[in-house]
LOKOL-499183 format. One record per residue (C-alpha): residue number from 0; residue in three letters; x, y, z. Coordinates in pm, 1 decimal. Example, Ala and Ser with C-alpha at 12.3 -4.5 7.8 and 13.67 -1.06 7.14 Angstrom:
milo, gupa, east, north, up
0, Ala, 1230.0, -450.0, 780.0
1, Ser, 1367.0, -106.0, 714.0
//
This chain:
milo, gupa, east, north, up
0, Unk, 0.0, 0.0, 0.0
1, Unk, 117.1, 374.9, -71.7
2, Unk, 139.5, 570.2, 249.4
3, Unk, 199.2, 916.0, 302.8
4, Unk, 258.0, 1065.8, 663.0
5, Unk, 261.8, 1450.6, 653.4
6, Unk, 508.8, 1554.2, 974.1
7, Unk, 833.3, 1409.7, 1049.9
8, Unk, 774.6, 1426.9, 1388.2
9, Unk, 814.5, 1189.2, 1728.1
10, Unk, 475.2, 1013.7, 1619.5
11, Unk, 517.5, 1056.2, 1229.3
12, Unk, 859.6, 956.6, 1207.7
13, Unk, 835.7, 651.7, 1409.7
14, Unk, 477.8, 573.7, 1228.4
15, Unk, 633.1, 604.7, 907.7
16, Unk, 905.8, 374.3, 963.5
17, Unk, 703.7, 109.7, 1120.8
18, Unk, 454.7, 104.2, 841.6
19, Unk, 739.8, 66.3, 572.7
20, Unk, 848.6, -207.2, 778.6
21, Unk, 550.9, -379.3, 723.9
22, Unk, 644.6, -388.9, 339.8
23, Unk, 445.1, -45.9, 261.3
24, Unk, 581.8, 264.6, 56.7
25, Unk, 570.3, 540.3, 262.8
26, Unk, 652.8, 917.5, 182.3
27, Unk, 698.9, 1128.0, 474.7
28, Unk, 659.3, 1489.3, 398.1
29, Unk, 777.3, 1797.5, 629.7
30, Unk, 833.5, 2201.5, 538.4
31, Unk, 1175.9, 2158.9, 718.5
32, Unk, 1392.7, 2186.8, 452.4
33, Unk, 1724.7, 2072.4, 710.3
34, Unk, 1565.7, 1776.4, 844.7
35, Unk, 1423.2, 1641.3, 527.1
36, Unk, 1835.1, 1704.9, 420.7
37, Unk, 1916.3, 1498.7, 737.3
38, Unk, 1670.1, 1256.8, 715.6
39, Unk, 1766.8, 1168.9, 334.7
40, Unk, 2118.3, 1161.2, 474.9
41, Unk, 2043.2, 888.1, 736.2
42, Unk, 2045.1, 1094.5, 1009.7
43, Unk, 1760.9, 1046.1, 1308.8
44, Unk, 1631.4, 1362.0, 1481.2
45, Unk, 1511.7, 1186.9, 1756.5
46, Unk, 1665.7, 920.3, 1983.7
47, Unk, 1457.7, 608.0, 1991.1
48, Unk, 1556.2, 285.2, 2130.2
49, Unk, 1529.8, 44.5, 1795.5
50, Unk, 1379.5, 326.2, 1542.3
51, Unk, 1765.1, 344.8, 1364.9
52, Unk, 1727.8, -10.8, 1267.8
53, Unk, 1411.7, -0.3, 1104.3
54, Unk, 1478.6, 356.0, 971.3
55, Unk, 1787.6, 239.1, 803.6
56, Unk, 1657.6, -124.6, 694.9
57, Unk, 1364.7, 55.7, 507.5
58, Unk, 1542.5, 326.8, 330.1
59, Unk, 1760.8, 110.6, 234.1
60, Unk, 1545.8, -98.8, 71.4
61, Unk, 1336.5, 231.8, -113.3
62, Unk, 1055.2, 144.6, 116.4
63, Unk, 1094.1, 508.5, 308.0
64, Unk, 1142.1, 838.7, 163.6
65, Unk, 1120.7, 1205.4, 259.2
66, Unk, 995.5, 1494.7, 85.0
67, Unk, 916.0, 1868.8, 143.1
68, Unk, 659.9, 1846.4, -107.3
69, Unk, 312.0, 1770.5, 1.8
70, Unk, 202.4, 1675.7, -393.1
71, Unk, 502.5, 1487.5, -426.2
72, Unk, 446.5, 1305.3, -57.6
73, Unk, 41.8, 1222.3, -154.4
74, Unk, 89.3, 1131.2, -507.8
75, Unk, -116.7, 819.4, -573.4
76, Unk, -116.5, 749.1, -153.3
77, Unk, -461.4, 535.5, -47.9
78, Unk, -390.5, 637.8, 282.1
79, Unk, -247.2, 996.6, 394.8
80, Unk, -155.6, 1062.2, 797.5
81, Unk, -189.4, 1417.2, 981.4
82, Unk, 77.0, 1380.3, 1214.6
83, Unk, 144.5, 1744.4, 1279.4
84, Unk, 211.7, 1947.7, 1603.1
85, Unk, -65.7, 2036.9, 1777.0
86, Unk, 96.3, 2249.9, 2052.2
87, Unk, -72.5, 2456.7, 2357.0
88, Unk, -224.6, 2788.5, 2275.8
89, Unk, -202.2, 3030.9, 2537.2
90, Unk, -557.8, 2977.4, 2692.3
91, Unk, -432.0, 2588.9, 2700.0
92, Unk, -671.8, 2464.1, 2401.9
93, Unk, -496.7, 2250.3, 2127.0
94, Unk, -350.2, 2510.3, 1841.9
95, Unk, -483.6, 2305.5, 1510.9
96, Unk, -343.6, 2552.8, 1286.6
97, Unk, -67.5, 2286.4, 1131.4
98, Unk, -336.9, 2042.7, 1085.4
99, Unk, -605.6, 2274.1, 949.3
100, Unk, -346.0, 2430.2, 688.1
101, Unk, -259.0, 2087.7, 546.0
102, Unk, -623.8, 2001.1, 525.1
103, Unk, -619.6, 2343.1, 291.1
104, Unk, -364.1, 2252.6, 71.4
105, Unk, -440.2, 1905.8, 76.5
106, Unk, -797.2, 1925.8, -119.0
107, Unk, -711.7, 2007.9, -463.7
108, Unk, -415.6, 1770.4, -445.5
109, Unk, -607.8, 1464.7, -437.5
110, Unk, -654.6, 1308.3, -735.9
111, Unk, -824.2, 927.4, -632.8
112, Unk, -1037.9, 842.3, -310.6
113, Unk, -831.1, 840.7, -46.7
114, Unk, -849.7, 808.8, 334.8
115, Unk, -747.3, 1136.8, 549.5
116, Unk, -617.0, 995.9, 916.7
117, Unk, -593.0, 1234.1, 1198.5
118, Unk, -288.1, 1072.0, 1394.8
119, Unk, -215.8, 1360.6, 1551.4
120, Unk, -342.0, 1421.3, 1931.3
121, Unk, -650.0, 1670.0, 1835.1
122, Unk, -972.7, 1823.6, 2036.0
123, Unk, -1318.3, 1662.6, 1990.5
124, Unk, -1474.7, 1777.4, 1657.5
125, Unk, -1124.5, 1816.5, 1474.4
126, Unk, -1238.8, 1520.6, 1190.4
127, Unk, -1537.8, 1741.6, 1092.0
128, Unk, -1282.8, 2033.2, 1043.3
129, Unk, -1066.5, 1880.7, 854.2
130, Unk, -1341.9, 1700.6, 655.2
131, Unk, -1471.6, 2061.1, 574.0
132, Unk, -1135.3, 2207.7, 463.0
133, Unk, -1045.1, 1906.4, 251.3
134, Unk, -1401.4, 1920.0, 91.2
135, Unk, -1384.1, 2299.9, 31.3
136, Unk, -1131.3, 2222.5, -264.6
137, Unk, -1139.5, 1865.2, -338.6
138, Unk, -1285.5, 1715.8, -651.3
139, Unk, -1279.8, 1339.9, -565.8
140, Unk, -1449.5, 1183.6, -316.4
141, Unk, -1283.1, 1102.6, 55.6
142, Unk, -1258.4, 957.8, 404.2
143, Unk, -1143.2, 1170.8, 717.9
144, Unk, -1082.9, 891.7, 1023.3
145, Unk, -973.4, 959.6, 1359.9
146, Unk, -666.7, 709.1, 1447.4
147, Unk, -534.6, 834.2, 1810.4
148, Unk, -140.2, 774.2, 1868.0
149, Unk, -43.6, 550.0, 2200.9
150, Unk, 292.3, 555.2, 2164.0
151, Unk, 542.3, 588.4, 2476.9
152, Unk, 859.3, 753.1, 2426.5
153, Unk, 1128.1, 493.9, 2500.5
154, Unk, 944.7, 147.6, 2360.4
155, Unk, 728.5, 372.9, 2093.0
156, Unk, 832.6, 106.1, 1874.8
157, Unk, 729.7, -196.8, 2074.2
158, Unk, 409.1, -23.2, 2126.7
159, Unk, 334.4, 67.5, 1738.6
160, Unk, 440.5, -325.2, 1621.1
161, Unk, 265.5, -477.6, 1925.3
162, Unk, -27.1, -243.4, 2041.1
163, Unk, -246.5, -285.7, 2301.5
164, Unk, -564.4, -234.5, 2093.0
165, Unk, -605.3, 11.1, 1796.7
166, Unk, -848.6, 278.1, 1774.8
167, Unk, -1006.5, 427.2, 1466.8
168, Unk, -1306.6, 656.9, 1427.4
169, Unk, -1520.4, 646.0, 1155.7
170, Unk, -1857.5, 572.0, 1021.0
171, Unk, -1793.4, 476.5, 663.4
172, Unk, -1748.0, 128.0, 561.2
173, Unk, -1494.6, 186.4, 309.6
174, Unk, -1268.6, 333.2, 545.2
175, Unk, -1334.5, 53.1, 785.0
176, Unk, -1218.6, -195.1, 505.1
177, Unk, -928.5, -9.7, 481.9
178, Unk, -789.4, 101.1, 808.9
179, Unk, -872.8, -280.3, 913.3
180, Unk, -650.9, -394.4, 641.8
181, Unk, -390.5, -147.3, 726.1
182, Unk, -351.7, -243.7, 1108.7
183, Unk, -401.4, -647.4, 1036.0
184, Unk, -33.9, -734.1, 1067.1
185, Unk, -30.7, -547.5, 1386.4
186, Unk, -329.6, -770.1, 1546.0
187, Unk, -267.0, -1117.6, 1468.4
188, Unk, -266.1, -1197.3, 1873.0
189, Unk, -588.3, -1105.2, 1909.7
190, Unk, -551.7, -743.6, 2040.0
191, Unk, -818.4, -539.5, 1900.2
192, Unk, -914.7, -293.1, 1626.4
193, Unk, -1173.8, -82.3, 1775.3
194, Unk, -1388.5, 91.9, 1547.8
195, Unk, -1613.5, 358.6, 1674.4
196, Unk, -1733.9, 720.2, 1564.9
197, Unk, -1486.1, 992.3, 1515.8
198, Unk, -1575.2, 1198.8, 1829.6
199, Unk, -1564.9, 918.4, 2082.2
200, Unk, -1221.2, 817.1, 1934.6
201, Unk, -1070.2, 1179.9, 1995.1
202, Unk, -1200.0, 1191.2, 2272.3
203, Unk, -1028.1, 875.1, 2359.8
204, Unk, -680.6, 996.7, 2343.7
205, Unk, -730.6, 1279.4, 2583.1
206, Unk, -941.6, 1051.7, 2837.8
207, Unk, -651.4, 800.7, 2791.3
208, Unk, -361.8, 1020.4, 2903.8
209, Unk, -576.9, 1231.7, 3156.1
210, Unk, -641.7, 932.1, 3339.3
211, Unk, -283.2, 784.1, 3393.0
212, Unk, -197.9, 1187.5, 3474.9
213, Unk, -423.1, 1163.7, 3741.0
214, Unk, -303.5, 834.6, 3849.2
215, Unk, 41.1, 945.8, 3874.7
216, Unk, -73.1, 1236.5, 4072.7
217, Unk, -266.2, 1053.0, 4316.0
218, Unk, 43.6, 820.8, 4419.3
219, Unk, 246.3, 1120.6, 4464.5
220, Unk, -66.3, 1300.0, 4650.7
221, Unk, -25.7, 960.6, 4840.7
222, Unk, 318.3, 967.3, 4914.1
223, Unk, 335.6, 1363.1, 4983.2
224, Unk, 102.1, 1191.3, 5316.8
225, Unk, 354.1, 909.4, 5376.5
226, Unk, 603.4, 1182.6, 5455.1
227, Unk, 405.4, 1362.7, 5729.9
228, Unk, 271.8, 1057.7, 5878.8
229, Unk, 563.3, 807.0, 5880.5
230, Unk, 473.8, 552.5, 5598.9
231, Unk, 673.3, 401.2, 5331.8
232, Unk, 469.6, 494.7, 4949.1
233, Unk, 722.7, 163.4, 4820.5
234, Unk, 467.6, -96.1, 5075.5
235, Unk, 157.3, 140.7, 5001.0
236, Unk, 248.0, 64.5, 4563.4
237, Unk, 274.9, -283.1, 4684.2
238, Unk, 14.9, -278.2, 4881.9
239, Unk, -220.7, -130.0, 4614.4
240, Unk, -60.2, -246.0, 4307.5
241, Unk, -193.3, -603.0, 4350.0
242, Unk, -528.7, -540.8, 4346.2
243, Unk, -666.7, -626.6, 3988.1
244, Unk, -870.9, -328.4, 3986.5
245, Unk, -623.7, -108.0, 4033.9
246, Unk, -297.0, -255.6, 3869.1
247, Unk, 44.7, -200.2, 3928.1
248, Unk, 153.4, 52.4, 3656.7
249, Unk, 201.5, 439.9, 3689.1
250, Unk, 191.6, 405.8, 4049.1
251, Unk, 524.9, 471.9, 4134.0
252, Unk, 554.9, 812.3, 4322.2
253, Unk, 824.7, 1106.7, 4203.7
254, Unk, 898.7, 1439.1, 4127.1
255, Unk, 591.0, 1456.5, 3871.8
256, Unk, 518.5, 1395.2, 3456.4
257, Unk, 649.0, 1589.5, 3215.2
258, Unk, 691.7, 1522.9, 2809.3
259, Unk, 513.9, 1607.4, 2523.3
260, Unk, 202.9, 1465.0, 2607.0
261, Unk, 42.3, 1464.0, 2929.5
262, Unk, 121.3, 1796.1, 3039.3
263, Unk, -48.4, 1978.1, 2705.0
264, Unk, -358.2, 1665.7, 2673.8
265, Unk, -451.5, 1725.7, 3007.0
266, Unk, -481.3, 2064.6, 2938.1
267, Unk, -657.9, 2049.1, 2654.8
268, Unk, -898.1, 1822.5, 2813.3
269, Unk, -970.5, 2069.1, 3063.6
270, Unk, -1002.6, 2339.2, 2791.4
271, Unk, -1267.4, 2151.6, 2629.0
272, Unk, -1446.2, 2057.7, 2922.3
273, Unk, -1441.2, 2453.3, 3013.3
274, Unk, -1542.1, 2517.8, 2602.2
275, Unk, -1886.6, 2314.3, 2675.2
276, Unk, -1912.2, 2439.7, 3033.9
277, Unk, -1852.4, 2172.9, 3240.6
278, Unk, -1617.8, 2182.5, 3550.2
279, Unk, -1326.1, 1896.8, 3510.0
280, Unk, -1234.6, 1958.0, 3876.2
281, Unk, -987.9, 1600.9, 3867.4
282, Unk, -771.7, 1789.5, 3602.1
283, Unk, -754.0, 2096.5, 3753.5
284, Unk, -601.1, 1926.9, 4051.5
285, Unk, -400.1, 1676.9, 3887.4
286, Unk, -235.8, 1989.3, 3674.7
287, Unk, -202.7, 2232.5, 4035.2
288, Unk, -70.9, 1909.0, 4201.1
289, Unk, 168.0, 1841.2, 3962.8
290, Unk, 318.4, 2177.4, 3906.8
291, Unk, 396.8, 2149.6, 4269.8
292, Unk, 555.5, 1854.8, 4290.4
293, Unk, 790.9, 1874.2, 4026.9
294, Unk, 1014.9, 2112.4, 4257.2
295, Unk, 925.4, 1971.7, 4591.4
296, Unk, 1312.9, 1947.3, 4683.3
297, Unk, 1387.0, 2296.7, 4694.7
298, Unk, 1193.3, 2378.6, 4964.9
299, Unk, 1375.8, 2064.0, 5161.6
300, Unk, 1714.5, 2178.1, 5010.0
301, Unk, 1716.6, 2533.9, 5078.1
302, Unk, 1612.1, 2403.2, 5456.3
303, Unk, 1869.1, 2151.3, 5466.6
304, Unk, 2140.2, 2459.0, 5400.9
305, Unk, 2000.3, 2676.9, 5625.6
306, Unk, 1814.0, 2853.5, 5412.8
307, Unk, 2078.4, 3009.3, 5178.6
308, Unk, 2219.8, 2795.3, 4881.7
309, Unk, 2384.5, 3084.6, 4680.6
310, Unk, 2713.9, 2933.8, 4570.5
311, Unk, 2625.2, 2608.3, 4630.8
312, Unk, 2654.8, 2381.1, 4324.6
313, Unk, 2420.1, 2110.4, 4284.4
314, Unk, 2460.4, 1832.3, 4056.7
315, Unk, 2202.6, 1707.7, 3828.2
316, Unk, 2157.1, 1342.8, 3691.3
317, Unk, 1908.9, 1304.1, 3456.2
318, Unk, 1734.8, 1555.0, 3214.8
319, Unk, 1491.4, 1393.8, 2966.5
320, Unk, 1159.6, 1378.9, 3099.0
321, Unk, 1136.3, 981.9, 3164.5
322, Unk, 1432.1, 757.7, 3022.9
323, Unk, 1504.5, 654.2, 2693.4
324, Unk, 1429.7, 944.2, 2511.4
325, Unk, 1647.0, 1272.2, 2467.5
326, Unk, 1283.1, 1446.6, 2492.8
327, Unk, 1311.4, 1728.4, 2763.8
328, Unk, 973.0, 1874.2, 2673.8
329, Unk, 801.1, 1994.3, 3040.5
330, Unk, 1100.0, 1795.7, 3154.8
331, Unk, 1097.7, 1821.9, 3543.8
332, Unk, 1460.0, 1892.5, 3550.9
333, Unk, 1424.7, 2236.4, 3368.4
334, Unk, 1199.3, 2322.5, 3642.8
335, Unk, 1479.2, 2292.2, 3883.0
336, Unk, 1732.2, 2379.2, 3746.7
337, Unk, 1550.3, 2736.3, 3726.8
338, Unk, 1436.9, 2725.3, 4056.8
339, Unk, 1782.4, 2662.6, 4131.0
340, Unk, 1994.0, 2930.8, 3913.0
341, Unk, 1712.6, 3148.5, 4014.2
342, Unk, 1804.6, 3102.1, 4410.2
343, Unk, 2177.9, 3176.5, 4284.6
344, Unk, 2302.3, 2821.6, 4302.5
345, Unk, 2580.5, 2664.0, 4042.9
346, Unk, 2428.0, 2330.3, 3856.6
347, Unk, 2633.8, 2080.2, 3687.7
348, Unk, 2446.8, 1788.5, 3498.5
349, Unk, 2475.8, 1479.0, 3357.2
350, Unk, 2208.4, 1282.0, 3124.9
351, Unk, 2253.0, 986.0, 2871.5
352, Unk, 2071.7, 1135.8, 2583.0
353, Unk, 1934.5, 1498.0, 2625.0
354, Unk, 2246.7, 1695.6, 2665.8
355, Unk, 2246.6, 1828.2, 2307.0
356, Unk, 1844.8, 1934.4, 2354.5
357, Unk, 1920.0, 2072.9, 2664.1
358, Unk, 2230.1, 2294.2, 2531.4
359, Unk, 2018.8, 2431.9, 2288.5
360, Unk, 1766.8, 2535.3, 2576.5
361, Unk, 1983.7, 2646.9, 2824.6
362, Unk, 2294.6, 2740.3, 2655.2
363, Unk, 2593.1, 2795.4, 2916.4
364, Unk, 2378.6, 2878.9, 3209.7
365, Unk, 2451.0, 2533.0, 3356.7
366, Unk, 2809.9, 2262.9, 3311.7
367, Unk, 2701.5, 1985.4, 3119.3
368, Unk, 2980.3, 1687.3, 3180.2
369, Unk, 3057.7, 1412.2, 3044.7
370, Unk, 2957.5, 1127.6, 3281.2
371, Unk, 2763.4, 1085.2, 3605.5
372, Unk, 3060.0, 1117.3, 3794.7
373, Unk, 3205.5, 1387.9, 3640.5
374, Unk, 2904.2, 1652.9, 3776.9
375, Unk, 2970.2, 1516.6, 4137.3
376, Unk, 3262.1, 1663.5, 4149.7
377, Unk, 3272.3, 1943.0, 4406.2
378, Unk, 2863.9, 1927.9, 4394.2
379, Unk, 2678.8, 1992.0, 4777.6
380, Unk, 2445.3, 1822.1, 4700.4
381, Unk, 2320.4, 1575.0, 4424.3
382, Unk, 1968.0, 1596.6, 4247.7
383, Unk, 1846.1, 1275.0, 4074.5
384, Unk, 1567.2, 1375.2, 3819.5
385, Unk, 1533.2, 1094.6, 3574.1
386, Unk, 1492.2, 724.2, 3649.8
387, Unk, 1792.6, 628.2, 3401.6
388, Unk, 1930.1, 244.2, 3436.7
389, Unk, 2264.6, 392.2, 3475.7
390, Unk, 2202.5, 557.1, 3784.8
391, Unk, 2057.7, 275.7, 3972.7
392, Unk, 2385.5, 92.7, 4046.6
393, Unk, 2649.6, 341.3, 4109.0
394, Unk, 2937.4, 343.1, 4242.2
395, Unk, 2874.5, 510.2, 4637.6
396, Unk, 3217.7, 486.8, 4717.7
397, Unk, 3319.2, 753.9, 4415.8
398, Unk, 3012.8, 931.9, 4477.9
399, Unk, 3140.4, 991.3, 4826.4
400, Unk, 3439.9, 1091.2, 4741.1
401, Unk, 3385.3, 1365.2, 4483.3
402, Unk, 3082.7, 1527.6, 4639.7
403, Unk, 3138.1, 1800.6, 4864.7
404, Unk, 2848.2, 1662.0, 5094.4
405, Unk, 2730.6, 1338.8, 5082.1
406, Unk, 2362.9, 1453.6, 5030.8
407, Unk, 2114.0, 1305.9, 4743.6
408, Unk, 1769.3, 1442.6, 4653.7
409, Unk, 1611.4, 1149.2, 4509.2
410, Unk, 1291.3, 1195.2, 4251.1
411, Unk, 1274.7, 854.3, 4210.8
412, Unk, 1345.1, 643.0, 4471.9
413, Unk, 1605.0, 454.3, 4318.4
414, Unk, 1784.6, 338.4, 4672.5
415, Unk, 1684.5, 160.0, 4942.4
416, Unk, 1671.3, 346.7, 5260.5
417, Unk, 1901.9, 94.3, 5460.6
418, Unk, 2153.5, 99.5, 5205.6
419, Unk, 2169.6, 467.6, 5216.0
420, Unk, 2176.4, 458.0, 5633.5
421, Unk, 2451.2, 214.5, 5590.3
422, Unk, 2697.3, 378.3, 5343.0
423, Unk, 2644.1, 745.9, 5568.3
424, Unk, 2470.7, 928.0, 5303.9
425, Unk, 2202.7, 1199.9, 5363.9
426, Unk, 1906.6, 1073.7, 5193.1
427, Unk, 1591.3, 1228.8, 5078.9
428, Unk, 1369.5, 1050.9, 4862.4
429, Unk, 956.0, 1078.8, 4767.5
430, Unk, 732.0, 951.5, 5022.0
431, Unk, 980.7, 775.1, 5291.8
432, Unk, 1151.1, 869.7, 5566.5
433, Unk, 1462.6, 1093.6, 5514.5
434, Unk, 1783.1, 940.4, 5629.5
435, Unk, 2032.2, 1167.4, 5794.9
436, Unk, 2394.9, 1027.9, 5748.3
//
């Protein structure tokens, strides 16, 4: 099948690739003349555990190719994917202007019936927009279906091959056929295709990541109790996490969500809600909540120094928003790190994949270094932000040795309290007791 995917972005680069894997021709189109260059040169702009293999494997092969030309990109294409940026506008409501100007230009370009798939993460009544644009200046008949990404950064790739179900809105049968032949492959197990109506399937997307947003937010609501009452939020997950109804994912308490997704579709949720007046008061918490806890150890820092950390350098490890990515969007660590230039103290900071992302946002205001250990050196204090593997096994005995103070702020309880009592550190984690070495 001819596939074109119109945005070379996290979700239409990585659904791009994956459908070419599946033996497709795929054209992915973007107005970026440098990283269609890059692209055609082999070069990923995103990190993606896997992606390069299938990336390279399929251009290669003349399965994959990138244009900046949306007539070139479409030509003779049965199936066409919106998967454009739908960023925040400032009163929080999805900005559809991307996806609303390819709809434009896309009518008068279609030559055959063709099926229009919203893949990017769009409000409720976004299909029947597009559906009107397209129409405005098309001359051949067509199909706009709602097709909601559920891809997580870091195993996007697992997810797209293997999905948990697949959701598509649309009434018309022709684009069932289709979209059911498209996904087949992907659904041999038994997972489903879910075929619905195109409002309930936007919807969808938005109820989907609201919902583990607010689940996140409760366990660290939870564990924000554990601290003034003496529990452990590791025995309460536990505790929880085995009851079928409740299950043991996104439970885990830290220093709050950040990325490209929940922060803005929770948002937008709440927009909508507010658009059709109707009070979402779960979101408005869940977003107030989690604004908060995304610096909640600066308050314990600045008390731990006596109030007064200007000069102090803190070290940072970790600054993608969750690991495996080099994403820093809403990352909690750029939260901090203001918080903590902005109180006058030095930061120095270490992560696997984001440094070049977070150079170009920062610039020199903080060190970046070259490994973990590097950025302990004459730190006060260290500041662990992102769950990476490579963080959970250190070595304590250079950490001791090249920090100034043998203190660690930890967002996500990667040690266990008795191993921190035992090797002297000064411990503060998320919902457990502090340890005082």
């Amino acid at each position: 099948m001819k596939i074109a995917v119109v945005g070379t972005g996290y979700v239409g680069l990585v659904t791009g690739t994956c459908f070419s894997e599946l033996g497709n021709h795929v054209s992915c189109v973007d107005i970026d003349v440098n990283k269609v260059k890059k692209l055609k040169e082999g070069k990923l702009p995103i990190y993606e555990p896997g992606l390069d293999v299938l990336f390279h494997r399929n251009v290669d092969a003349g399965r994959l190719t990138f244009t900046t030309q949306l007539a070139e990109g479409v030509k003779d294409a049965k199936v066409i994917f919106l998967a454009l940026p739908t960023p925040p506008d400032e009163d929080g409501s999805a900005d559809l202007k991307y996806v609303l100007k390819v709809a434009d230009d896309l009518g008068p370009l279609l030559d055959d019936y063709a099926v229009i798939i919203d893949k990017s993460t769009v409000p409720v009544g976004t299909a029947e927009k597009v559906r009107q644009r397209i129409a405005a200046r098309a001359k051949v008949d067509f199909d706009v279906v709602s097709n909601p990404e559920f891809l997580r950064e870091g195993v996007a790739v697992d997810d797209f091959m293997k999905p948990d179900r697949v959701v598509v809105g649309t009434n018309s049968m022709k684009a069932i056929s289709i979209m059911d032949a498209l996904y087949a492959p992907l659904v041999r197990q038994g997972n489903p295709i879910i075929f619905m109506d195109e409002r309930s399937a936007e919807l969808t997307k938005y109820a989907a990541n609201a919902f583990l947003a607010t689940k996140i937010t409760f366990m660290n609501e939870i564990a924000n109790m554990c601290e003034l009452l003496g529990a452990n939020v590791d025995d309460v997950r536990k505790g929880i996490g085995t009851d079928s109804r409740i299950g043991k994912r996104f439970l885990f308490a830290g220093i709050g969500y950040g990325g490209s997704c929940f922060p803005k579709d929770v948002q937008a949720l709440a927009k909508s809600a507010s658009e059709v007046n109707y009070d979402f008061k779960i979101l408005k918490s869940v977003m107030e909540v989690n604004q908060e806890q995304k610096v909640k150890f600066i308050p314990k820092l600045l008390k731990h120094f006596g109030g007064d950390i200007s000069g102090k350098t803190i070290a940072i490890w970790g600054l993608a928003f969750k690991p495996y990515t080099d994403d820093i969007r809403e990352a909690p660590a750029l939260y901090n790190i203001e918080e903590l230039l902005s109180l006058g103290a030095k930061v120095k900071a270490f992560d696997p994949e984001a440094m070049e992302n977070t150079k170009t946002e920062l610039g020199d205001r903080i060190d970046l270094c070259d490994n973990e250990y590097d950025c302990l050196e004459g730190a006060d204090a260290l500041f662990i932000i992102t769950e990476w593997p490579l963080f959970r096994l250190p070595d304590f005995a250079v950490m001791a040795n090249k920090l100034k103070n043998k203190v660690i702020f930890d967002g996500r309880n990667l040690y266990p309290l008795q191993d921190m009592k035992e090797l002297g550190f000064t411990y503060y984690s998320i919902g457990r007791s502090e340890i005082h070495g």
